[in-house]
C-alpha positions in Angstrom: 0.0 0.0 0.0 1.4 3.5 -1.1 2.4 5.7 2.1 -0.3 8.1 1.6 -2.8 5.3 2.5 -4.3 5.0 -1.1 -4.6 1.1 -2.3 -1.9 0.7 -5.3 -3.5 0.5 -8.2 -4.8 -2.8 -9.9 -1.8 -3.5 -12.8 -2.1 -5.6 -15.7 0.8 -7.6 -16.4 1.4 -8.3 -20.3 4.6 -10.9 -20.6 6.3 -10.9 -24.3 4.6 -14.9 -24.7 0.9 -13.0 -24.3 2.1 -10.2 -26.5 2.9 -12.7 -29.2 -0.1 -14.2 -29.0 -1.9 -11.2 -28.6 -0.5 -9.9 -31.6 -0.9 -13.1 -33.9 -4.8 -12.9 -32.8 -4.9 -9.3 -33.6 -3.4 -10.1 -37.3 -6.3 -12.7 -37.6 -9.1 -10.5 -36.8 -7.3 -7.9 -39.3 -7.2 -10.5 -41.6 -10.8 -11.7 -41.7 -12.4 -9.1 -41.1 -11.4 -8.3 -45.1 -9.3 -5.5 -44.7 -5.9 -5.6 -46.5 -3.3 -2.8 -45.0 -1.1 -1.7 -47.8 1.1 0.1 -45.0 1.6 -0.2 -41.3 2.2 3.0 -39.4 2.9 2.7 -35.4 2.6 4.9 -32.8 5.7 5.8 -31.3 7.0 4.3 -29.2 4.7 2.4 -27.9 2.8 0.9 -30.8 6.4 0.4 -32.5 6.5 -3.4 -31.7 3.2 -4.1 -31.9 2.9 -2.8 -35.5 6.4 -4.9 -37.0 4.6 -8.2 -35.2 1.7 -7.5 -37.4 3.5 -6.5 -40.3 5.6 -9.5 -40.4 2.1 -11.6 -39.6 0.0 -9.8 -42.4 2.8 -9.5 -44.6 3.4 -6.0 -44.7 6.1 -4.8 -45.9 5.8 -1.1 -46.3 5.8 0.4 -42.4 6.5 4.0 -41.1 5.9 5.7 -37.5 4.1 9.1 -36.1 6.2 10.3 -33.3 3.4 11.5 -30.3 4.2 12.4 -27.5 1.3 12.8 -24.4 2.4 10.6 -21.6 5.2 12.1 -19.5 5.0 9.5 -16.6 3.2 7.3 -15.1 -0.5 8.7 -15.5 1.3 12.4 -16.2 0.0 13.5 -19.4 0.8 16.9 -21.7 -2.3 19.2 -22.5 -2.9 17.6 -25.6 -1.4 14.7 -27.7 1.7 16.1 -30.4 2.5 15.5 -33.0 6.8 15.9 -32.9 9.7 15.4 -35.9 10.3 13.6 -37.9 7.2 13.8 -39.9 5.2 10.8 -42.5 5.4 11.2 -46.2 2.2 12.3 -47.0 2.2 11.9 -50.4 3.3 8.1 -49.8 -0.1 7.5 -48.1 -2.8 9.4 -49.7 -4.9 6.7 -51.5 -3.8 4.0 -49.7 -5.0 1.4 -46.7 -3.3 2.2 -43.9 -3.0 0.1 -40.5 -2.3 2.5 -37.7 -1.2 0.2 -34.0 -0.4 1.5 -30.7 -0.3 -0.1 -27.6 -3.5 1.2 -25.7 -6.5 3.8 -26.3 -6.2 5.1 -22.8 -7.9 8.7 -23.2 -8.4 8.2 -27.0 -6.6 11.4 -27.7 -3.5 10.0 -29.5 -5.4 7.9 -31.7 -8.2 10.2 -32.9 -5.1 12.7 -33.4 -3.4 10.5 -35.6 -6.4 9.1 -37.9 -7.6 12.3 -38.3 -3.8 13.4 -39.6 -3.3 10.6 -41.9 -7.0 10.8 -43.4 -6.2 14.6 -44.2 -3.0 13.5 -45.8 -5.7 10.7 -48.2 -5.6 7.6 -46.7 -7.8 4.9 -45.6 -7.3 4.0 -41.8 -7.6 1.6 -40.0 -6.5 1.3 -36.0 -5.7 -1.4 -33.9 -4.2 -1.8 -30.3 -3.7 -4.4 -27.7 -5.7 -2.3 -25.0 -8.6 -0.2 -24.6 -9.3 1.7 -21.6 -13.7 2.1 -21.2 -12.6 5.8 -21.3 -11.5 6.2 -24.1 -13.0 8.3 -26.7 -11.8 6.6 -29.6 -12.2 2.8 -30.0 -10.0 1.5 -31.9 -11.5 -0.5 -35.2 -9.1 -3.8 -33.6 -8.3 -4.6 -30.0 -7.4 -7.4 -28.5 -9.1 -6.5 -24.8 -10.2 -4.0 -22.7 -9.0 -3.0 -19.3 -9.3 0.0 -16.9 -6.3 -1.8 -15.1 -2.8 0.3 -15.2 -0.9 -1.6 -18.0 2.4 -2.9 -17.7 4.1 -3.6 -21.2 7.3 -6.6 -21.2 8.9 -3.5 -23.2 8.7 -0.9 -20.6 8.5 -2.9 -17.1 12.3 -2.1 -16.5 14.4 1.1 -15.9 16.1 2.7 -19.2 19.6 1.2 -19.0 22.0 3.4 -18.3 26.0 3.7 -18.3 25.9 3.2 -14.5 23.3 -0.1 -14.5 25.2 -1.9 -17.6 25.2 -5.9 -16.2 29.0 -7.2 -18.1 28.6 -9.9 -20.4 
């Protein structure tokens, strides 16, 4: 229990086994539910690995990322989602089916931010994440379960790695 008395907040715990799984399940759905992703765009960071599992899965070879930044910490969020350098090739996607992947639709914020960007630039979109938060204002069109559970990703559960913490070989 936190010091201030507070219970600590209910986590769910995603191991890299699930994720694959997950992932593979997500491609299905993708797959069957007809549409046929010409390019896969993720998230960054967080959607980064979820969207080259699903590539490799759908056979997709043509990915890119949107840099966004709105989570500071944990729960410690900017204003508003932005969008930051270096910037999609517009061009490359107008008139084509796009996949876009993150991790979770917490607020929704992110997400609706980066649909609506890519559909002014002419594509078709598409979204899919592994989590959906019931608060979310934008569900995401694939999603492999809901949770109002703090997530805890296999790719971020440990400290950055630093000069000082490097384990020798």
């Amino acid at each position: 229990m936190p010091l201030d008395g507070a219970p600590a907040p209910e986590r769910e715990i995603l191991g890299w086994l699930e994720f694959g799984d997950a992932s593979r399940q997500l491609a299905h759905s993708i797959a069957e539910s007809g549409f046929a992703p010409e390019i896969v765009v993720a998230i960054a960071r967080g959607g980064l690995l979820l969207a080259g599992s699903i590539s490799y899965a759908l056979g997709v070879k043509s990915c890119g990322s949107l840099n966004v930044e709105f989570y500071t910490g944990v729960d410690e969020r900017l204003d508003a989602p932005e969008i930051l350098p270096p910037l999609l090739d517009g061009a490359a996607l107008r008139g084509r089916r796009v996949l876009l992947v993150d991790d979770v639709s917490d607020s929704g914020r992110t997400l609706a931010l980066a649909v609506e960007l890519l559909g002014r630039m002419g594509a078709e979109v598409r979204s899919v994440t592994l989590y959906a938060k019931p608060r979310t204002v934008f569900e995401p069109d694939y999603c492999w379960r809901a949770t109002d559970r703090w997530i805890v990703f296999p790719w971020s559960a440990l400290p950055p790695v630093t000069a000082d913490h490097v384990v020798p070989a």
